[in-house]
C-alpha positions as CSV (number, residue, x, y, z in Angstrom):
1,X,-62.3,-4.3,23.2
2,X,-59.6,-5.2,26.2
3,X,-60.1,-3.1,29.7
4,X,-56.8,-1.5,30.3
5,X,-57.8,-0.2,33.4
6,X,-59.6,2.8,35.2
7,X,-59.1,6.5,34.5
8,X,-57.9,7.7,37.6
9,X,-55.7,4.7,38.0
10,X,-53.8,6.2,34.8
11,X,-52.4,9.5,36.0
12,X,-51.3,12.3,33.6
13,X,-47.7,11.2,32.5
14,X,-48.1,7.7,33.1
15,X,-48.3,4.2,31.2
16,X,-50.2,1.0,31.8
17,X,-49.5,-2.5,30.6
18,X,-52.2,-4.5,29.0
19,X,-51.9,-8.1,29.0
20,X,-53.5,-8.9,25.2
21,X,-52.6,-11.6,22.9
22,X,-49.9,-8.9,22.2
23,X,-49.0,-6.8,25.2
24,X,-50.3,-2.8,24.7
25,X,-49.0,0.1,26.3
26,X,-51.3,2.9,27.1
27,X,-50.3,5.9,28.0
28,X,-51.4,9.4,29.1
29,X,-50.6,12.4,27.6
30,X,-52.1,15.4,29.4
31,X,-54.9,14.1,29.1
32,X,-55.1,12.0,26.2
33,X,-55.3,8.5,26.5
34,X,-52.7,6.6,23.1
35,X,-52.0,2.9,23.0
36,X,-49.3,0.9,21.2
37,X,-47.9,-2.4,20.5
38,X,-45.7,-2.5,24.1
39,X,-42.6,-4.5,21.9
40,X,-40.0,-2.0,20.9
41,X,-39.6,-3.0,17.2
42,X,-35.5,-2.9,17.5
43,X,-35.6,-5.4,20.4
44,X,-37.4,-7.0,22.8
45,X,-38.2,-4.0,25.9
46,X,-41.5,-2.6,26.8
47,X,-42.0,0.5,25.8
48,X,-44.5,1.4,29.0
49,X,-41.2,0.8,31.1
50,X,-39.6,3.7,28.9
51,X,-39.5,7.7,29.3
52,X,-42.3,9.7,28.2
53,X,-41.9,13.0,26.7
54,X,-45.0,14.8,25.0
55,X,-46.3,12.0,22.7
56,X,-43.1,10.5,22.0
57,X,-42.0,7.1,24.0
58,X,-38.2,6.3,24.6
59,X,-37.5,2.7,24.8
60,X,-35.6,1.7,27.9
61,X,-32.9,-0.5,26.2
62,X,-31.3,1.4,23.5
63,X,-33.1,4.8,23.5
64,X,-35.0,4.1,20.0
65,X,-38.4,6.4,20.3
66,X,-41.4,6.3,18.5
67,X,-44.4,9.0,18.2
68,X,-47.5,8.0,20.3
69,X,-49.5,9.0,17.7
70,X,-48.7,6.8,14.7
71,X,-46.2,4.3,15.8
72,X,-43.7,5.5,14.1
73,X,-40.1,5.8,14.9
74,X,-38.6,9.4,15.6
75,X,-34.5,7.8,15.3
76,X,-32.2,5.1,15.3
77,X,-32.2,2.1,16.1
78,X,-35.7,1.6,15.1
79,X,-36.9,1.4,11.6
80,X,-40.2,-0.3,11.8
81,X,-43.4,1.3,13.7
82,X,-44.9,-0.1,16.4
83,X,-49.0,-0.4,15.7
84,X,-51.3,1.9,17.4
85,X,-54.4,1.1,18.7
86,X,-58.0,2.9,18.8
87,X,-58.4,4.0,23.2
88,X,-62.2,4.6,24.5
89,X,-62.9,5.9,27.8
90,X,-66.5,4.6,28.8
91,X,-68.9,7.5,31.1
92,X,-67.8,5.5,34.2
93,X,-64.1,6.3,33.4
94,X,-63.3,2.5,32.4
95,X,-60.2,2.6,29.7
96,X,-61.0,0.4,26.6
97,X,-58.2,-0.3,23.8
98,X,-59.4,-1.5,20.5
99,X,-57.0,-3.6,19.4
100,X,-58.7,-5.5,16.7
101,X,-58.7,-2.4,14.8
102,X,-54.9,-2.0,14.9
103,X,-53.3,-0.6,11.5
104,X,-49.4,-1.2,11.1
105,X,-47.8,2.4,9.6
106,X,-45.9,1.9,6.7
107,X,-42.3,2.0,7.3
108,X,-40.6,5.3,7.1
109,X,-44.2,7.0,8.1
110,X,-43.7,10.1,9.9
């Protein structure tokens, strides 16, 4: 397990970089924590720099998005899913991602 950071410090709308040996971006969707592989698939951008609507990410450099949910991509340019990984919030509030139990989703997942 990596600490991403505190609850509160992760307000409703709002993404975190995680420094792992791959970085993770977790975000918060009204309430519910998701984290993914923070590499856009297309190109190299971080995905917690890009626009978050419902549980779909936008990537900053050339709009490909991807669904918080299973990595996969929603539209062009991207054709490969970003990996998701397993978030637990701890009864102090302390964010965990679980990245060694990351699963790739097959390509063309929706």
């Amino acid at each position: 397990m990596i600490y991403a950071c505190h609850l509160d410090d992760l307000p409703k709308g709002e993404s975190i970089r995680v420094m792992a040996d791959v970085p993770i971006a977790v975000f918060n969707v009204d309430g519910r924590l998701y984290a993914v592989d923070d590499t856009c698939t297309h190109q190299n951008a971080s995905l917690s720099d890009g626009w978050l609507e419902g549980c779909f990410i936008e990537c900053p450099l050339h709009e490909a998005a991807f669904d918080l949910r299973t990595g996969a991509p929603t539209c062009l340019p991207a054709k490969r899913a970003v990996r998701t990984h397993a978030v637990t919030v701890a009864e102090d509030g302390a964010v965990y991602v679980h990245a060694a139990v990351a699963q790739p989703v097959a390509e063309g997942a929706a």
